[in-house]
N, C-alpha and C positions, 0 to 999 in steps of 0.2 A: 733659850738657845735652840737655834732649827736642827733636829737632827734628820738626817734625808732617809728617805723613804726607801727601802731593798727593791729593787728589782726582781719580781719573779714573772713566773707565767700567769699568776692569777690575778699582777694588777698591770700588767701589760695594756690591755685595754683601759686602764683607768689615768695611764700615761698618754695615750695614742689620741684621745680625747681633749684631755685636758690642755694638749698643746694643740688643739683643734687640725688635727693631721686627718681623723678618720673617727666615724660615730663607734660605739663599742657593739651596738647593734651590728656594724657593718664588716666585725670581724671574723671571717669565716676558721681561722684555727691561729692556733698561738705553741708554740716548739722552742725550748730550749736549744740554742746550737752549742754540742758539745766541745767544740775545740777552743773555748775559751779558760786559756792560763792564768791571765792578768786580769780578764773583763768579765763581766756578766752578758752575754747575750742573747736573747730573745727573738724570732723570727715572729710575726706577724703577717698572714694573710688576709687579705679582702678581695672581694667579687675583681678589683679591679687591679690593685697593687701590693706590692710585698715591701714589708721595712723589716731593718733589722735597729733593735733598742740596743745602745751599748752603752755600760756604766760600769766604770773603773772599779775596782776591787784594791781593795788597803793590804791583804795578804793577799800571796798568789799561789793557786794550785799547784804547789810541787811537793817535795818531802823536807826539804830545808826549810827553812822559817825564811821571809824573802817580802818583807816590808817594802810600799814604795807610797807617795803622798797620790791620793785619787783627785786633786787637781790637776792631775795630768791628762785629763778627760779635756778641759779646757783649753788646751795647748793642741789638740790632736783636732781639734774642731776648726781651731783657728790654723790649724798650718791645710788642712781640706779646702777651707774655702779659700786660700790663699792660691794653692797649686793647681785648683780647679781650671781656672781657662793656660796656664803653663802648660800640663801634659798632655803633649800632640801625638807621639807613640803609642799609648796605649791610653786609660780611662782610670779615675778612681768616682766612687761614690761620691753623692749629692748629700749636703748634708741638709732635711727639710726639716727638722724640730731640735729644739734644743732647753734643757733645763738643769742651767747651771748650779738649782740651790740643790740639787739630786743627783750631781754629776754623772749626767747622763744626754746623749742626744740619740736623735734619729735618724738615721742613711737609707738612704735607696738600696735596696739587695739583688744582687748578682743577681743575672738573668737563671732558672730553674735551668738551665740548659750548661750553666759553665760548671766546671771542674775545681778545685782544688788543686795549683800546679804539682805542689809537693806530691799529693795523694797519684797524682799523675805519673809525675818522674818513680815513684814507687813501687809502679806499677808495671817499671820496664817501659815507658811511653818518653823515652830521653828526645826531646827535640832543639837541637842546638839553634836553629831558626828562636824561637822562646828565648832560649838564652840572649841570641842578639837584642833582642826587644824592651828583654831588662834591663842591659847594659845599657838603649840609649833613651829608655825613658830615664835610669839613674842620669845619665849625664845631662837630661833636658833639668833636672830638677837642679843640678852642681851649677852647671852651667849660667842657669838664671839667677842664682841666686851669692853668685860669686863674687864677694867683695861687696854686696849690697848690703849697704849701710839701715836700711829701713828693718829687712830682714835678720842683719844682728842683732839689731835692738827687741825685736819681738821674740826672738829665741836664745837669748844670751842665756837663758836659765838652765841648768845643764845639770841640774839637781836628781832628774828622773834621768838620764842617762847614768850618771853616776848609781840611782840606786838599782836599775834594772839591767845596765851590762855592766860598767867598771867593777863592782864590788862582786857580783856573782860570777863574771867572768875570769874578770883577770885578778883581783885581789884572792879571792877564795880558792882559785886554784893555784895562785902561787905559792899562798900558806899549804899547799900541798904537794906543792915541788921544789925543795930547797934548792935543788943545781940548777934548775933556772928562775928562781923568784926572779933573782934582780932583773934580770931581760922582762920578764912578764910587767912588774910595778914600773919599769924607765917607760917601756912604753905606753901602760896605760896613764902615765902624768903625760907624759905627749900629744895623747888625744885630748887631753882638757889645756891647751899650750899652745896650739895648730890649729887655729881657729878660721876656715875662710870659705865654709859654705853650710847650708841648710843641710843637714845628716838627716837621713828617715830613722834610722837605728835598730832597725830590724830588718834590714833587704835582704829577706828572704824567701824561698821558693811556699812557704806555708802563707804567703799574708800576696799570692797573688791566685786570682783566677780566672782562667782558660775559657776565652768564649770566640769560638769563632773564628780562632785563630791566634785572637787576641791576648794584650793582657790587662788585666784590671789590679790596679793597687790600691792597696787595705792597710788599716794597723800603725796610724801615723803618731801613737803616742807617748816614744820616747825621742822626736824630731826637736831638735835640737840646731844652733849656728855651734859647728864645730869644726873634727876634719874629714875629711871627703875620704880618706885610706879606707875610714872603719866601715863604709858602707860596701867598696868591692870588695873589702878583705869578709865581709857576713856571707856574702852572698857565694863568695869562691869555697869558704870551707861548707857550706853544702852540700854545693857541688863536688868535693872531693870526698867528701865524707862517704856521698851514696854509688862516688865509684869504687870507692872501696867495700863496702856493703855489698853492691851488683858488681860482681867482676866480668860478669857476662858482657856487661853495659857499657863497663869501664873506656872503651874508645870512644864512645860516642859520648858519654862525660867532658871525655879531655876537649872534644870537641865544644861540645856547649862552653867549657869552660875558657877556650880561644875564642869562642864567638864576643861572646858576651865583654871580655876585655876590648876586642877588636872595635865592637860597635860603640862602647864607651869612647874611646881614645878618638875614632873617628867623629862625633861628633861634640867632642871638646877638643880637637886636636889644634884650635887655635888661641886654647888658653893654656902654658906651656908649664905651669903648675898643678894643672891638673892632669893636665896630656901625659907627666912623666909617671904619675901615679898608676897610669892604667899598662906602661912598659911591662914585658915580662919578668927583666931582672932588676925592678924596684925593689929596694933591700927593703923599705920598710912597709910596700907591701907583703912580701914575704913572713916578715917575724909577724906582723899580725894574723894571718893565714896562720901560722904557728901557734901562737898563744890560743886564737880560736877552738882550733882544732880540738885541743886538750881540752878546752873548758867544756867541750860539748862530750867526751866523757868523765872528767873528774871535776868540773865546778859546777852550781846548784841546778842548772839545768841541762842534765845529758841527753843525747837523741837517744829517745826511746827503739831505734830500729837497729843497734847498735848493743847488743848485749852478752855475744859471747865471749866471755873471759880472755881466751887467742888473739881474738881480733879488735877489742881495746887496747891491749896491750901492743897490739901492732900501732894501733893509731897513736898511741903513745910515744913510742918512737920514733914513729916518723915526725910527729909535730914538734917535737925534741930534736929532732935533725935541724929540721925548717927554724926555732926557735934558735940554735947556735950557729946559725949562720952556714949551716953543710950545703944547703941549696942555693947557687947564684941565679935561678931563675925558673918560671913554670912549667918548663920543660924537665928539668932535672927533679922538681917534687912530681912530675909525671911519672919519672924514670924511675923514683922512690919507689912512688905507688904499685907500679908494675912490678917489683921485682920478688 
């Protein structure tokens, strides 16, 4: 039986090689990047170019026990090279090596010059312009892939969805909020029910980066044919997440966070199911904004920028609002947020 090889830094070059990308000789330095939860990854320099190695992990770096199948490496490989000539807004990675019995492949790495968006917007650097750019690279991605038959077929598997958001997100925080489980489990069976575009499953401000103005998308592998809510509703509770966090910042949030709907809706606005999704008083954009929220601090992976006792508990209430239905639209969890 093959059992696959660990990815470190010390056989990096013996990966780099072997998939004849780059002589080992020709490696001038090799760097764990730390922000890998779910993956193992690797930076690799040469005289001429930089790859990043990324190879799926079976547990995931958090404090909960948080299992997912690591052929999910091969679903994230094949939705890259799929969405490669699609995304006209912005850019994601080349994939140039691949080694499916190690599940692992190799990607072209961000230019040394681009940012980390998240690390960005963290930083007090809010640019609602960004925002819009997400919003209509997501909908280049909804858009193409709406109702495409070829596409359900390749992504019907919805297995790593289910073990890396449905169960940590919504089932585990429900088992920890009895007044609204049931709202929390009706709609995550909805998202596996709602099935009519390619999901990334993680659209958020940590898996793009900033070059040039631009944006670059990363991180494709819990992408899935599912429903198109759960990708605005990832990306908005972010965004509200770190206007609450910066209250300083907080208007130019609300902004980004009008943008970013706006530019979605506008360049889907002639598909009318997905057009209604990106409205502001979308009910079921909303409750998912809601359950979100909560899970990011009481289910297995809370934002770490988020930790004084007061102000989880504010977040808790509020997404408890949004969750029972108190907010008819983004303007009123605006008016929450402020108050």
């Amino acid at each position: 039986m093959f059992v696959r090889t660990e990815l470190t830094t010390d056989n990096a070059k013996d990966f780099l090689e072997r998939l004849g990308i780059c002589a080992s000789e020709d490696v001038l330095s090799v760097e764990m990047l730390g922000w890998g939860v779910s993956n193992t990854l690797v930076k690799a320099v040469s005289e001429t170019s930089a790859f990043v190695i990324k190879q799926s992990l079976p547990r995931l770096n958090v404090g909960e026990e948080w299992l997912a199948d690591i052929d999910r490496i091969h679903n994230e490989k094949m939705c890259i090279d799929l969405l490669l000539p699609v995304i006209k807004s912005g850019s994601i990675p080349l994939v140039i090596g691949y080694d499916p019995d190690n599940y692992l492949f190799v990607m072209s790495c961000a230019p040394e010059s681009g940012i980390n968006w998240k690390e960005s917007l963290l930083s007090g650097d809010v640019s609602p312009v960004l925002a819009g750019k997400a919003g209509r690279i997501l909908g280049e991605m909804h858009l193409f892939s709406f109702s495409n038959d070829k596409v359900r077929v390749n992504f019907s598997d919805d297995k790593v969805f289910v073990q890396l958001r449905l169960d940590p997100y919504y089932y585990f925080t429900a088992s920890k909020h009895e007044d609204v489980a049931d709202i929390i489990s009706d709609h995550a069976r909805e998202l596996l029910s709602n099935k009519s575009v390619l999901v990334h499953g993680d659209y958020s401000p940590k898996n793009f980066i900033v070059h040039q103005g631009n944006l670059i998308l990363l991180d494709f592998e819990v992408a899935h044919y599912g429903h198109p809510v759960f990708d605005l509703a990832f990306m908005l509770n972010h965004l509200f997440l770190k206007s609450i966090h910066d209250s300083l910042s907080r208007d130019v949030y609300f902004q980004a966070v009008s943008e970013y709907l706006h530019e979605y809706g506008q360049f889907v606005q002639g598909n009318p199911l997905l057009s209604k999704y990106s409205n502001e008083d979308c009910k079921e954009l909303l409750i998912h904004l809601g359950c979100l929220m909560l899970a990011r601090i009481d289910g297995k992976s809370p934002v770490e920028y988020i930790v004084d006792p007061n102000v989880q508990g504010r977040v808790r209430f509020i997404a408890k609002e949004i969750i029972s239905g108190k907010c008819s639209d983004i303007l009123s969890v605006m008016n929450l947020i402020s108050q």
